[in-house]
C-alpha positions, -999 to 999 in steps of 0.1 A, spaced: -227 647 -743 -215 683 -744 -227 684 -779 -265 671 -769 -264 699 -742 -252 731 -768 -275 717 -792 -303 719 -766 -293 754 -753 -295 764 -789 -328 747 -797 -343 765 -767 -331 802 -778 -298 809 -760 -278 816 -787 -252 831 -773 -243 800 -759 -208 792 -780 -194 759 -759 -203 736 -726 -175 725 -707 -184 691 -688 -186 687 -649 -185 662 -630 -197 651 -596 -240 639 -608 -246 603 -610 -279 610 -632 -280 638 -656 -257 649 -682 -243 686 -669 -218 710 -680 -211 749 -679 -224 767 -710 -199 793 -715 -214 826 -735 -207 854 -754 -208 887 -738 -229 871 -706 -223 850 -675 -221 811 -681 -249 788 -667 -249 752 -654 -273 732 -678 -286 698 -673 -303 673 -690 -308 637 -698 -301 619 -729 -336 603 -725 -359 626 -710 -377 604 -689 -408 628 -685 -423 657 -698 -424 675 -665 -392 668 -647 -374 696 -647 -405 717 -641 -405 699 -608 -371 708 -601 -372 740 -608 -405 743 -586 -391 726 -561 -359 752 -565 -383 779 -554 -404 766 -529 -371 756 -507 -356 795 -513 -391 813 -512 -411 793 -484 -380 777 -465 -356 805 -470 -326 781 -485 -305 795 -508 -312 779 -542 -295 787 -578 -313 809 -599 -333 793 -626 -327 812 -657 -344 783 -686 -361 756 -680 -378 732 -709 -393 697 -712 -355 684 -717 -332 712 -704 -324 733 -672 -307 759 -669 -292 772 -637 -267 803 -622 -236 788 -615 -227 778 -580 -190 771 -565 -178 745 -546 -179 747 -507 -155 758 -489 -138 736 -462 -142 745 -433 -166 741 -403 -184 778 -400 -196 768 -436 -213 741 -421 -229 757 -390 -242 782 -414 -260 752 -435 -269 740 -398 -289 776 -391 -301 771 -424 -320 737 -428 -334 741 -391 -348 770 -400 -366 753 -436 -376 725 -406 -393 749 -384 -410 770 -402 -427 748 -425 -439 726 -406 -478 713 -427 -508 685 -416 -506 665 -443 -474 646 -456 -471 650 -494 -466 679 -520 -486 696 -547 -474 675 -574 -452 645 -582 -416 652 -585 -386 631 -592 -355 617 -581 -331 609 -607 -348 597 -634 -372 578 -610 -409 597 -603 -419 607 -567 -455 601 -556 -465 624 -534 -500 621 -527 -514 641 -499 -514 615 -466 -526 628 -433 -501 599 -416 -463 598 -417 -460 563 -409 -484 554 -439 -468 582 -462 -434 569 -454 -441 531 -457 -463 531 -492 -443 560 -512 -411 562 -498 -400 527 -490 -426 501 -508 -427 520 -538 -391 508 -550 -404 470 -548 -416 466 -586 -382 480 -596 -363 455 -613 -331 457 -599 -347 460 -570 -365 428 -571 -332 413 -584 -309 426 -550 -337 418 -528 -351 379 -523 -387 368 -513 -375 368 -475 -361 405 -480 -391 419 -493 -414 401 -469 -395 417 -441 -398 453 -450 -430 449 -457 -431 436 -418 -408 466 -415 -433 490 -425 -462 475 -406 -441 484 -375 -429 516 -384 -456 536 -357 -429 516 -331 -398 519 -345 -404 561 -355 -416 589 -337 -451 605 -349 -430 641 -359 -448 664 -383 -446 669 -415 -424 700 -432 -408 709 -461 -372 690 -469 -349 690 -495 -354 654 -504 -321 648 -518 -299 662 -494 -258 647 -497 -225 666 -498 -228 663 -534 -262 681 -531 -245 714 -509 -226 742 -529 -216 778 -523 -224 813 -532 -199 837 -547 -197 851 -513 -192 812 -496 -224 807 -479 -245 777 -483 -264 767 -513 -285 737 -524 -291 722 -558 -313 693 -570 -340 688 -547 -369 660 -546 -391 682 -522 -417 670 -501 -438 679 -466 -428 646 -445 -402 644 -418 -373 665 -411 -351 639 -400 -354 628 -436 -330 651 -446 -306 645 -418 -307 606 -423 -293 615 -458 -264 636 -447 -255 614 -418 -256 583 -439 -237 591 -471 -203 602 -473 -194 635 -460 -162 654 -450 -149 660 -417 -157 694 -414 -197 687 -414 -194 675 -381 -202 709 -371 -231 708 -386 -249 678 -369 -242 699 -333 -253 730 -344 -286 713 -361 -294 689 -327 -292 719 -308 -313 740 -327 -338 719 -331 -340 699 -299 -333 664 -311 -336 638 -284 -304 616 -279 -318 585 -298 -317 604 -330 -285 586 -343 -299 550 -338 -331 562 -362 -307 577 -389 -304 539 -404 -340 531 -407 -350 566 -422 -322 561 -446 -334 530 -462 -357 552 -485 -320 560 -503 -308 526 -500 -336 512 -517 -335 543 -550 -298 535 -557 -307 497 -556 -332 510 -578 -312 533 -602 -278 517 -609 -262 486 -611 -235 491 -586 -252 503 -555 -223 514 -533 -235 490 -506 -269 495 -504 -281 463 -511 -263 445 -481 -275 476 -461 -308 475 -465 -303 433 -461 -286 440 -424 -314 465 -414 -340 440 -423 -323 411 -410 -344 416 -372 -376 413 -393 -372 382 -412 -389 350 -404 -376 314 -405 
């Protein structure tokens, strides 16, 4: 796969490009480092099959809305084509807890000073390989239900994980969602936003790479980190972010239900789902019938 990404590098004018080491850690794209001659190396992405002409367009749009309107600290994109992107290269985080107070400051600062009407974003966008509607909705309950939980229905593997009951009860699920979620506003988020998803500068401050961006809730964002597998240290970051932003003590019990969005896209996107299938199946569980 190194050799698809150098011969796209090439295609696309970078020249100087004379190998790509692989990397690991994404569970869509291929990625590696494209080392060069005489200048610094980038990390370049692609997919085997670009699924859509615009998709890393999107990215890279959604790159520079969260580091020019939100104030996140983004890679720089240096290329970007229908089937290649091409990023300054990041480091891994450091391990330790001030990093994560420092992403804390960060992302309630995106939260606050974002904050929009209408739930949605100027254009589709994509996570993974799998689009985004984002259709301009002046309710959050509705915006949530239709493109960020009953959307993944018509996927196939979806509809094989889930039975008739299943999807009947989210369905139910989303009907109830004005009781079950606070009315919040709408601001800009990530979209995507796991361990995986948080690097460092040069300098060791926080960084973020392949967003899904949106204007819905904020909590959307923190569902993901809670949910998903993240070390130790972040702990920091969940106190730091509550108090900032002045999170009421149910916040934990809502982390769940927000996070079924992700549940249902890794159903969606790969065979083994981590879980997520009996997941969503227990969070559903109250809202079947018979």
């Amino acid at each position: 796969m190194t050799t698809l990404l150098l011969d796209r590098l090439h295609t696309a004018g970078l020249d100087d490009v004379t190998a790509v080491e692989p990397v690991e850690g994404g569970l869509a794209a291929v990625a590696g480092i494209a080392v060069r001659d005489g200048n610094r190396p980038l990390f370049v992405k692609s997919f085997a099959d670009v699924p859509a002409d615009d998709l890393f367009a999107a990215e890279a749009q959604g790159l520079h809305a969260l580091r020019e309107r939100g104030g996140l600290t983004t890679p720089e994109v240096v290329l970007v084509t229908r089937d290649l992107l091409a990023l300054s290269v990041l480091r891994e985080r450091p391990e330790d807890e001030t990093f994560w107070e420092q992403l804390a400051h960060a992302l309630a600062r995106l939260h606050t000073s974002t904050v929009h009407d209408r739930f949605g974003w100027e254009r589709d966008n994509w996570l993974g390989r799998y689009r985004q509607v984002n259709t301009w909705t002046a309710d959050g309950h509705e915006f949530f239900a239709q493109h960020r939980l009953l959307r993944w229905l018509p996927e196939p593997r979806v509809g094989k994980a889930l039975g008739e009951r299943d999807r009947r009860a989210l369905e139910r699920l989303c009907d109830r969602l004005p009781d079950l979620l606070p009315a919040n506003p709408a601001c800009l988020t990530h979209g995507d936003l796991w361990a995986q998803n948080v690097l460092a500068t040069a300098e060791g401050l926080p960084a973020v790479i392949d967003p899904a961006v949106s204007c819905t809730w904020a909590e959307v964002d923190l569902a993901h980190l809670w949910c998903s597998p993240h070390p130790p240290e972040a702990k920091r970051f969940f106190a730091v972010y509550v108090e900032l932003t002045g999170l009421d003590d149910d916040w934990r019990s809502r982390m769940p239900l927000i996070q079924l969005r992700q549940s249902l896209a890794l159903i969606a996107m790969f065979d083994h789902d981590w879980g997520a299938a009996e997941q969503v199946r227990e969070i559903l569980r109250p809202f079947r019938v018979g």
